[in-house]
C-alpha positions in Angstrom: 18.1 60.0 -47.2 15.9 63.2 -47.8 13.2 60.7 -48.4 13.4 59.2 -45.5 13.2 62.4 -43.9 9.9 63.3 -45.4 8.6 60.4 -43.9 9.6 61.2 -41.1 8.1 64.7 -40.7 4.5 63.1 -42.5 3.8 60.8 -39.2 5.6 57.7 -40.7 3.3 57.0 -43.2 5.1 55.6 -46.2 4.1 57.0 -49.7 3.0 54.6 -52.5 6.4 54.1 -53.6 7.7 52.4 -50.5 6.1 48.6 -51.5 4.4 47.1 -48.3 4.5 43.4 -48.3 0.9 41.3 -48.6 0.8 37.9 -46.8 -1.7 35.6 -47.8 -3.7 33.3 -45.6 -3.5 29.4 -46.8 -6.6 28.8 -44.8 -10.0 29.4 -46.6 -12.8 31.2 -45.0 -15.4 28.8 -44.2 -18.5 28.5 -46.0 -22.1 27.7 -45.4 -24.6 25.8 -47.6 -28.2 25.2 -48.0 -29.1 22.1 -47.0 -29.6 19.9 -50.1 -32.5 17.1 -49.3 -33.5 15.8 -52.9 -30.8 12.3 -52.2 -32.7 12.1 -49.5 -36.4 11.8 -50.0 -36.2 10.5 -54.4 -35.1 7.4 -55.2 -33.2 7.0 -57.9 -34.1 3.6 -58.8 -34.7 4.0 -62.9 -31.4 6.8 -63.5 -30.3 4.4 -66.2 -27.3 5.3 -68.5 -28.1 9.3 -69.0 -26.3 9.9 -72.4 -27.6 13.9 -72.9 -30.1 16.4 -72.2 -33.1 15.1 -74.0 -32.7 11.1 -73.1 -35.2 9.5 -71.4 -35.8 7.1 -68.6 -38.8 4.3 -69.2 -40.6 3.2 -66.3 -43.1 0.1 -66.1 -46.1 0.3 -64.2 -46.8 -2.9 -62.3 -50.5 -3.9 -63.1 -53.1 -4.4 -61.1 -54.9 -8.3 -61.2 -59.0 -8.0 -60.8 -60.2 -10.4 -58.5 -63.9 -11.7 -59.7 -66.2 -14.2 -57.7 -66.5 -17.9 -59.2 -69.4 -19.7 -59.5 -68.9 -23.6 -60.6 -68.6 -24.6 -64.3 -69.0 -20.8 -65.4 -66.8 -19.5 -68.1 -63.2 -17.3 -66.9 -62.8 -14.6 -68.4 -59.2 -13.5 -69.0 -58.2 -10.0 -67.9 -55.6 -8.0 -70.4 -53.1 -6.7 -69.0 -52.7 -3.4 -69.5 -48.9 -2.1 -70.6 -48.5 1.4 -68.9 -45.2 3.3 -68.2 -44.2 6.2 -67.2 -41.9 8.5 -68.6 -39.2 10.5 -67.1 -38.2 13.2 -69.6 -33.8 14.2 -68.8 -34.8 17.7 -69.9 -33.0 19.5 -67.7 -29.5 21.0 -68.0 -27.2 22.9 -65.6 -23.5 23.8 -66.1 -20.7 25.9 -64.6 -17.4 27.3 -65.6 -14.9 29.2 -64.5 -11.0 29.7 -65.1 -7.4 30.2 -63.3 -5.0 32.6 -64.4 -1.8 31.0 -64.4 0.1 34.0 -62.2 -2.7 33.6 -59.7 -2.5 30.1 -59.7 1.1 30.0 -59.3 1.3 32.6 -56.3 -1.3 30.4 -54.7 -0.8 28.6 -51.6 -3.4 26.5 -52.3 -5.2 24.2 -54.5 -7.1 26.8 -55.8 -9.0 25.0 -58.7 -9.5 21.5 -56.0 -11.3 24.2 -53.9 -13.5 26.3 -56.8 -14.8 22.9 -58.1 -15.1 21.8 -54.8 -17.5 24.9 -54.5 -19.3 24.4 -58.0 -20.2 21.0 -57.0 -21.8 22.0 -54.2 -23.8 25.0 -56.1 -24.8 22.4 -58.3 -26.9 20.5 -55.9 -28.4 23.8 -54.8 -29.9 24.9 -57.8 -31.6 21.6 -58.5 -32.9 20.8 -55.2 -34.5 24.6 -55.5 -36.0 23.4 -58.7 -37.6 20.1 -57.9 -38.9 21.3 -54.6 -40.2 24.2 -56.6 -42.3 21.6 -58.4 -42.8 18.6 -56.9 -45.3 19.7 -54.5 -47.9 20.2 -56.9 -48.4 16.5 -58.3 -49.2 15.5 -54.5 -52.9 13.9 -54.4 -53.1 15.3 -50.9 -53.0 18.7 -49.8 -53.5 19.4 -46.4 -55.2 23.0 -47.4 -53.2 26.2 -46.4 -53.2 26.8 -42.9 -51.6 29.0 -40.4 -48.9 27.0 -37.9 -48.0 27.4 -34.9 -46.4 25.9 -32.1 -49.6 24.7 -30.4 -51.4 22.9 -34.2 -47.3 22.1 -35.5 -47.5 18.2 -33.8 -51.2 17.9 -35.0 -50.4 19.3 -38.8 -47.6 16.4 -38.7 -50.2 13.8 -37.3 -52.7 14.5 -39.7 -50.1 14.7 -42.7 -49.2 10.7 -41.4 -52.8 10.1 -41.5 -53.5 11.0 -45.4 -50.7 8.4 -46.3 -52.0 5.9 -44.0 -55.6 6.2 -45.5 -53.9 6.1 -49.4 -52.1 2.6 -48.1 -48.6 4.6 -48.4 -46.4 2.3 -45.8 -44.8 4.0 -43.0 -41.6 2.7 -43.5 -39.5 5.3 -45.1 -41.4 8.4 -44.2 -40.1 11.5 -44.5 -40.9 15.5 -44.0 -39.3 17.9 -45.3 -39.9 21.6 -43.4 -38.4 25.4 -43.1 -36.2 26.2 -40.5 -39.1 28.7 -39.0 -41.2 25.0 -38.9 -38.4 23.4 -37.1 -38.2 26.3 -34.5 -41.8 25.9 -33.8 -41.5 22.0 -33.2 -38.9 22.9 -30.8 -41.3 25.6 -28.9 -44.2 23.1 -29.1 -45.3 21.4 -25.8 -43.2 18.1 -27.0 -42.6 16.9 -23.5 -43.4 13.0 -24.5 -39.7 12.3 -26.1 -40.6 8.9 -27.4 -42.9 10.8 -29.8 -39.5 11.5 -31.5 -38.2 8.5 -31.4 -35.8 9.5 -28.9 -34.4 9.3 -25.4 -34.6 12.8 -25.0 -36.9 15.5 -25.6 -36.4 17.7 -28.5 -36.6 20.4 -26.6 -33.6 19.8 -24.4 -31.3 18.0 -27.5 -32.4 20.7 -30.0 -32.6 18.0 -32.9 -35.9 17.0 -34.5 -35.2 13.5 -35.4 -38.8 11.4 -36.1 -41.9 12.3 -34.9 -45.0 10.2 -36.2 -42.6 7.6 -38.3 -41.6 10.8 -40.3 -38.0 11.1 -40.5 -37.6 14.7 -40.9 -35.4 17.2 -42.9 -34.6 21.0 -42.7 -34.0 22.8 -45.6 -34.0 26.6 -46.7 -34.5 25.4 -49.9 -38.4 24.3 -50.3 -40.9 26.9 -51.8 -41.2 29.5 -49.8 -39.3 28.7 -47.0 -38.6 32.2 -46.6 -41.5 34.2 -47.6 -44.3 32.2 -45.5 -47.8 34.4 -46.2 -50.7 33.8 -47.1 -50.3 34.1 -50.5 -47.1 33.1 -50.7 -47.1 30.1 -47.9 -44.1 27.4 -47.4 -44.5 24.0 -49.5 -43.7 21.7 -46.3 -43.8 18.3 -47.8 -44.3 14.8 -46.6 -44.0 11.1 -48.2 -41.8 8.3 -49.0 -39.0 7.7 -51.7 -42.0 6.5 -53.6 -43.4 9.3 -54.6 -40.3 11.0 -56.5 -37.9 9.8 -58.5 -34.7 11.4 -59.9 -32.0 11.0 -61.6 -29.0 12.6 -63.2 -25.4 12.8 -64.5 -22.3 14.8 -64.9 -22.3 14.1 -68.7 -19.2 16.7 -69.1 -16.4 17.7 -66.5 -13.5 18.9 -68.2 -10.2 21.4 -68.0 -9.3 23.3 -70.9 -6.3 25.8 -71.6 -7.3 28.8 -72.5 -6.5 30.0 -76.4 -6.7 33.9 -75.6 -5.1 34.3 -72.3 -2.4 32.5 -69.9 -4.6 29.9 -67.9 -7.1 26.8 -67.4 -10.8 26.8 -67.5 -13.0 24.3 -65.9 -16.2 23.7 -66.6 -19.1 20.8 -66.2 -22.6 19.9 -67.3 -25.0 17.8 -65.4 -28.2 16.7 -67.1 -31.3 15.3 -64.7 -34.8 15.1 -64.3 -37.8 14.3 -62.0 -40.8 13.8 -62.0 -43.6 11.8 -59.2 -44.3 8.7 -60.1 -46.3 8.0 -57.1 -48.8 10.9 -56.3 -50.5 9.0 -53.1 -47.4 8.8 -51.6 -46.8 12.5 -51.1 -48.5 14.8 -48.9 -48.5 19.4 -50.0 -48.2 21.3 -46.5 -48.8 24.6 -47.3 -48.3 27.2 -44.2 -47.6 30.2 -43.0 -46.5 32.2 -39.8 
């Protein structure tokens, strides 16, 4: 009882050998991602069976037929026709892994290796969108030229990105933008009173959602070239085409859980192999800005 007593007399604060019992949440914090936009604006049309890092994807160029005038009784001449491809390297290689100890996976509450894959996953697609849009941008034919934006030139720089692709022949079906959050902000401050300009009922301004404006579907992410630095020398790669221009494609080629030989637990790892590459330079548009 003396012990208690000392307690007592110190305020009621317990010393480190009285044990305290921890309680454990079984809800997880939530978490925010990037906004991954690569599925959205590649097509995927050649991925292929993707055995390793290193295969390769071959893609056939449709030829183009040259129409010559006629005269009667001349001679034709046959055309030959060229036998071009293209070749989309899998050259790229990403992985992850991570393990459990088995005493912290059995005083979890919950599915703690579900969730952490759950989470690799989703790191996964945010490395290699960073890296394609890191890249892409520079096989565009078209570069709008680096310009400063802001909300009174934002509707124009769209129009005139539309108007590139229209003069290349690039259809308008499919179009898509893909802009900073600071763009998106400006689009929204922009004197964009005319709502069927987004294709929409509403005004962006009151709904707070781009939508389409100038048949481009358009796409935030945090994730293209400097979407955060935004200077002069260092501007944001906004981008605009179709699902043309890029193509992608990849694979998980290992996703595996292992027991560990050294210690009590599992490890979990996974390998995804993918590439990119434009296959269709007219059909994408560089935006380079800044604030």
């Amino acid at each position: 009882m003396a012990a208690l007593s000392n307690v007592a007399r110190t305020g009621g604060n317990l010393p480190n050998r009285f044990f305290l019992p921890e309680v454990w949440s079984m809800k997880l914090q939530a978490k925010f991602y990037a906004n991954t936009v690569l599925h959205s604006i590649a097509n995927t049309d050649w991925e292929g069976e993707i055995k390793d890092r290193g295969s390769a994807v071959f893609i056939r160029v449709r030829p183009t037929v040259v129409v010559d005038d006629y005269s009667v009784n001349q001679d034709i001449v046959y055309q030959d026709l060229d036998d071009e491809r293209l070749e989309l390297d899998i050259d790229k290689a990403k992985y992850f892994a991570f393990k459990v100890d088995d005493v912290d996976r059995a005083q979890a509450d919950i599915k703690i290796l579900n969730e952490t894959t759950k989470d690799a996953s989703q790191q996964m697609k945010i490395v290699v969108d960073v890296d394609a849009l890191a890249n892409v941008h520079a096989d565009a034919t078209t570069d709008l030229g680096t310009i400063q934006v802001t909300k009174v030139n934002v509707l124009e720089w769209i129009v005139d990105a539309g108007t590139e692709l229209s003069e290349l022949n690039v259809p308008e079906e499919g179009r898509w933008g893909v802009l900073a959050p600071w763009i998106c902000g400006l689009i929204k401050k922009s004197d964009l009173k005319d709502a069927s300009l987004a294709g929409d009922s509403t005004s962006v301004i009151r709904n707070g959602r781009i939508g389409e404006i100038d048949s481009f579907m358009l796409h935030k992410s945090n994730l293209l070239d400097g979407a955060s630095t935004a200077t002069v020398g260092a501007p944001t790669h906004a981008m605009f085409g179709t699902k043309h221009a890029i193509t992608f494609a990849s694979q998980f080629v290992k996703m595996e859980t292992l027991r560990l030989q050294n210690t009590f637990g599992n490890a979990v790892r996974g390998l995804k192999v993918y590439g990119y590459k434009v296959v269709k330079e007219d059909a994408l548009v560089d935006g380079p800005v800044f604030k």
